[in-house]
N, C-alpha and C positions, 0 to 999 in steps of 0.2 A: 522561343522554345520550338524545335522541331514538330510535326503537326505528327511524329512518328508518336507522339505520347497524348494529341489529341482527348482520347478516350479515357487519360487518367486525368483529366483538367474540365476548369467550367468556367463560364465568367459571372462574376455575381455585382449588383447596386445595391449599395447601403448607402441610410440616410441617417444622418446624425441629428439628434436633435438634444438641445439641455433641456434641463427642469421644466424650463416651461413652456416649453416645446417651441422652439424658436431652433430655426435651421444654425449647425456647428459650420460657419463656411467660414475658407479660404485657411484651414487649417489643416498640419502634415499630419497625416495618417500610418501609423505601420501595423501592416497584416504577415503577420509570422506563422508557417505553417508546426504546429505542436504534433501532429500524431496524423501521419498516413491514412487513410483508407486501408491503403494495399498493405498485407500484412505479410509485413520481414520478421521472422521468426527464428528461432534454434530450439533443440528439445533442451529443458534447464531442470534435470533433475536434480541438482546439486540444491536448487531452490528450497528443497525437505530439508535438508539439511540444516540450513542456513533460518529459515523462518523459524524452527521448531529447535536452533541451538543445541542439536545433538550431538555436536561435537568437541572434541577440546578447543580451548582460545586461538591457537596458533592455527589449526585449522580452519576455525572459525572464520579466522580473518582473513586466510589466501582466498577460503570461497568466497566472501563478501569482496572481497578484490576484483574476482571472476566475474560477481554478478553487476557490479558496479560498471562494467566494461561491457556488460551483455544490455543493461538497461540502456545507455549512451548511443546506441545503434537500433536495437531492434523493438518491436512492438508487439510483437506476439510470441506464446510459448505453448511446446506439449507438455504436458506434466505425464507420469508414467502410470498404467491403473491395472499392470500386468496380474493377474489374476493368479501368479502362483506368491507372487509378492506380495500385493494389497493384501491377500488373504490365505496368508499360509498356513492356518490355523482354522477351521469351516466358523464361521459365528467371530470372527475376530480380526475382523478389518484396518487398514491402517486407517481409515475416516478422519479422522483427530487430524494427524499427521498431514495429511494431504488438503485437507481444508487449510491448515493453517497457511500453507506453501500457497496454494490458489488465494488465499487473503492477501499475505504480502504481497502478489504479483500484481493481483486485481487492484491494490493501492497506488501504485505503481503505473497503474492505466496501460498495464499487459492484456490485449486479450487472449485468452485461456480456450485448447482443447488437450481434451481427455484419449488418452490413447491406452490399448483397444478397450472397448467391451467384452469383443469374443474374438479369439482367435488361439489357434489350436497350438503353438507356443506358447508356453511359459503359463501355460491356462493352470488352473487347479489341480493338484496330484488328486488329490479324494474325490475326483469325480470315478475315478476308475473304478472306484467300488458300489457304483449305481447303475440302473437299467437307464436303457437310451430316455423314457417316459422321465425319467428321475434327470438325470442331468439337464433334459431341456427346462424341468421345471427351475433347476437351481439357476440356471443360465438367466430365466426371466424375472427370479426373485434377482438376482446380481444384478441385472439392468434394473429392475424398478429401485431398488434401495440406493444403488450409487449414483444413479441419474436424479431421482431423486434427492438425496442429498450433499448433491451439487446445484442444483438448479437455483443458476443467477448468480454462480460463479462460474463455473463452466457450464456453458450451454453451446458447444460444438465437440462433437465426438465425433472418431473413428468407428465406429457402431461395430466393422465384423472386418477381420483384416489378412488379406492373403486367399481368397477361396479360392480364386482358381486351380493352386496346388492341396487346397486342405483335404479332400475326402480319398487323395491318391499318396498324399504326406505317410512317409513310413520310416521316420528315421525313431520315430517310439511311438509306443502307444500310446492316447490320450484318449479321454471324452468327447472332444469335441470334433476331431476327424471320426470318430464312433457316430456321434451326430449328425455330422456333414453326409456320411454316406448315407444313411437312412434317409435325410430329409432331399438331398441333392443339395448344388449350391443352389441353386433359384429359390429353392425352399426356403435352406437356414438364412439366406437373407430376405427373407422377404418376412420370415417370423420374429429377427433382429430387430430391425427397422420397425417393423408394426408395433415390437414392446415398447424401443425406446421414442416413438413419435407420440403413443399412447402418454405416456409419463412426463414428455415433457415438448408437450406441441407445437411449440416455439423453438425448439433449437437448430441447429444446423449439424444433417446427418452425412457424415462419407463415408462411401466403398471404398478400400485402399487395397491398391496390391501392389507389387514389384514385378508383376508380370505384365510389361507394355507391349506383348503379341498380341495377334487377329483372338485368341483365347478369353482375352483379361473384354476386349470388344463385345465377343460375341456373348457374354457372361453380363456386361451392363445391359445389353439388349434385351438379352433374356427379362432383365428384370425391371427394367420400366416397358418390357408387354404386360408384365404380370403386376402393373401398379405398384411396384415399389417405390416408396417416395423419399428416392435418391436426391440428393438437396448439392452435392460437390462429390466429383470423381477426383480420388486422390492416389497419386502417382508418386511412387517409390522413385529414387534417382539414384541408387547407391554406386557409384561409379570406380569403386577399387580397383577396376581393370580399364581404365581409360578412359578422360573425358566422351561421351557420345559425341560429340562437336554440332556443330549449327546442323548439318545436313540429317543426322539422327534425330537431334532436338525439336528442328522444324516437320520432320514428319508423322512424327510422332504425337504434334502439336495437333498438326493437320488430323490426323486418326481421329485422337477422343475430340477434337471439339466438334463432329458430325453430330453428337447427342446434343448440342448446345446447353449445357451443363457446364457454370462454374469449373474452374480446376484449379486445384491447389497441388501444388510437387511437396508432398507433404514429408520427407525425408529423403535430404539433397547431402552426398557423399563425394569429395572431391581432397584425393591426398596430395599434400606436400612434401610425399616419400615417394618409394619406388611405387610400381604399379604389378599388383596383382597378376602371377603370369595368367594368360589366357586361358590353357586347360583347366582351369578349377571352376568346374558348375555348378557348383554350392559355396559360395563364399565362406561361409562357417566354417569347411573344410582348409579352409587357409589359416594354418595355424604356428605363426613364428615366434624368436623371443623377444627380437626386438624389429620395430619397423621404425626408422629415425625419418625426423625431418629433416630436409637440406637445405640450405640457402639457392643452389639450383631451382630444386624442385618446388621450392616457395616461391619463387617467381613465376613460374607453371599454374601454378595451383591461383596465381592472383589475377592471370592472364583469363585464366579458365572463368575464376568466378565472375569477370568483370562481363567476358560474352556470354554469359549463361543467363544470369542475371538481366542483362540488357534485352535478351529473345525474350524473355518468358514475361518481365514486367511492359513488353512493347503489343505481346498478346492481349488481345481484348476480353477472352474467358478467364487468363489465369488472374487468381484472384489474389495466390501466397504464393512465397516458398518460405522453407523450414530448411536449414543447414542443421543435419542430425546431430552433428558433435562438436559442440559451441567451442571446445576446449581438447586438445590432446588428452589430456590426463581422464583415463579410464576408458578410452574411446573403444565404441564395438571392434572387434578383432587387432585391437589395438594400435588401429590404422591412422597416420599423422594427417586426420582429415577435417582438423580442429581451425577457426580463425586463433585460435590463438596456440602457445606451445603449452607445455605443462609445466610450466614455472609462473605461467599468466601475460609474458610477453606475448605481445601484438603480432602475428606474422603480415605481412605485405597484403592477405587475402582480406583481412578486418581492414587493414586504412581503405584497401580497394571498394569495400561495401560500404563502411561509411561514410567514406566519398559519392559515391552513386546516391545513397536514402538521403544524407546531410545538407548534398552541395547539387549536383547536377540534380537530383529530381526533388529539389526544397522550392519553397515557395517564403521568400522571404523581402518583398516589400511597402517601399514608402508614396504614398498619393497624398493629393492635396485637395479636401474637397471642395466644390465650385460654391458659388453664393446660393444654394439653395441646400447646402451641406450634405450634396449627392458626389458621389465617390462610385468609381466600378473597376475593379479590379479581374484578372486571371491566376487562376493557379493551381496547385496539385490538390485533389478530392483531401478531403480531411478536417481535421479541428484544429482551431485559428485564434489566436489571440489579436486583440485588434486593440494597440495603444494610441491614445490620443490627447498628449500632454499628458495629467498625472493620472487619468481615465482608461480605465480596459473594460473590453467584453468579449465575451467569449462563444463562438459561436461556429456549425459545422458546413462547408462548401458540400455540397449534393449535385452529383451532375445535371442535375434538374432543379437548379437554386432560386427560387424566388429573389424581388427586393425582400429587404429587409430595412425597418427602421431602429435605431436601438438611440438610445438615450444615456447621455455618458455627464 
């Protein structure tokens, strides 16, 4: 393996021993890598659906189709906790609903975050009929209840998302740009962050914006001066107007990892249709009837994800990516920026991904341990099955891996 992937790899010694503790030698070993570290992700809202059977049969079964395709590849998901959604009703959450979803994922041995807490889209209409004092309070009753009950199924949120545009955002009114201005952003992230650290002190917190200028910089700056205990810097990728390519990706690399802070590309957009023309400075403003995939442009699109993919997992900080629209069908602005079409066929970008996570960066072999049934193997960080004749155990590679003795 090239020494370019180093940093995702360890070598570990394991000793075998049976019952009565007498060395397992000169016997074949296979160590098979089950679940990444590095977490390959997609948002899977469809996942509400499908746990909590709210749909008819036939639908039922195309999404379990989806998700079946989506577990086979990836290890981690967002679930959705938009605030004008989860609770479009003040006191009546979908709780229920969304737990269930986070249950079957967390079965499944998906890890789960929660996306947003606060951000001033899709936030709550009935905040509009409270004083700034009043919304902040609701804001921290929202973080304490939902963080709260989720805690130990999701425990990584988006905590506050978009601030560099929110207290200048004027496409409507809301509460929470009403809040942003009042407190600043240094402020309202630094009040976010302090609720949801409070309520759940173990989790993992991120700042997310889509603004990857000297702005979105000088904003995380601002807020580990002011002790905010920023845990992952997460970076928007939505690319409707054209691959960035290596030379943007890599500089951009270079910017945020100056904080030395984790980074996750926490929503990664790459179409297998036309491209977005360039004068549209709000993407949301792009608004057509149909935006088709082509068998062209899916070749494009698998090209793209195969070096995008291979920069960011070869970076030493980035820790995820998240591909935003697992599937065509329903995709933001309706854009074919899906690994799969929306009929649930595979395009070229999904073989290309599960090629990369499956084959090139799997750890999948067999040793033979010596007469003192010492074995030492290499391979990708992660959790391991480790068969030896009708014998397994299960156990996780840590870039700082100790021996280990296990008894089979």
């Amino acid at each position: 393996m090239s020494n370019e992937f180093a940093h995702r790899m360890a070598r570990k010694s394991i000793k075998l021993v049976d019952g009565s503790g007498n060395p397992v030698a000169g016997q074949e070993v296979q160590l098979n890598l089950t679940n990444h570290k590095f977490l390959f992700g997609a948002s899977t809202f469809d996942a509400v659906e499908v746990a909590n059977k709210s749909v008819d049969p036939d639908r039922l079964a195309f999404l379990e189709d989806k998700m079946e395709k989506f577990f086979d590849v990836f290890n981690s998901a967002t679930l959705p906790f938009y605030w004008d959604r989860f609770e479009p009703k003040r006191g009546k959450p979908m709780t229920e609903e969304l737990q269930n979803a986070a249950k079957w994922l967390k079965s499944r041995n998906v890890t789960l975050k929660g996306h947003p807490l606060v951000w001033h889209t899709l936030t709550a209409p009935w905040l509009l009929d409270m004083s700034n004092k009043e919304i902040l309070k609701a804001q921290f009753d929202r973080i304490e209840r939902d963080v709260t009950d989720f805690k130990g199924l999701i425990d990584m949120w988006d905590v506050i998302n978009e601030v560099v545009i929110m207290p200048i955002f004027d496409k409507y009114d809301n509460g929470i740009t009403r809040l942003s201005q009042e407190l600043g952003r240094v402020g309202i992230i630094k009040e976010m962050f302090a609720k949801t650290r409070e309520v759940n002190p173990n989790a993992t917190l991120l700042l997310n914006d889509f603004n990857t200028s000297i702005n979105y910089e000088i904003l995380i700056d601002g807020c580990l001066n002011a002790g905010v205990p920023i845990d992952v810097i997460g970076i928007q990728s939505h690319q409707h107007q054209g691959y960035w390519g290596r030379e943007k990706l890599e500089e951009i690399l270079d910017r945020f990892s100056h904080f030395g802070l984790p980074i996750h590309f926490t929503e990664n957009t790459l179409t297998s249709g036309h491209i977005m023309p360039p004068e549209i400075e709000d993407l949301n403003d792009y608004q057509i009837d149909d935006w088709p995939t082509t068998p062209e442009f899916e070749e494009r699109q698998a090209k793209e994800v195969e070096e995008m993919y291979s920069i960011l997992f070869k970076h030493p900080l980035v820790e995820s990516i998240t591909t935003w629209k697992f599937s065509d069908e329903g995709a933001w602005l309706g854009a074919p920026a899906g690994f799969l079409r929306k009929d649930n066929s595979p395009k070229p970008s999904y073989d290309v991904v599960k090629r990369l996570i499956k084959e090139d960066w799997h750890t999948n072999v067999t040793v033979r341990t010596d007469d003192k049934g010492m074995l030492t193997f290499e391979g990708f960080l992660g959790d391991y099955d480790l068969v030896c004749g009708d014998k397994s155990v299960s156990f996780t590679l840590e870039k700082e891996s100790a021996q280990d003795q296990f008894t089979i």
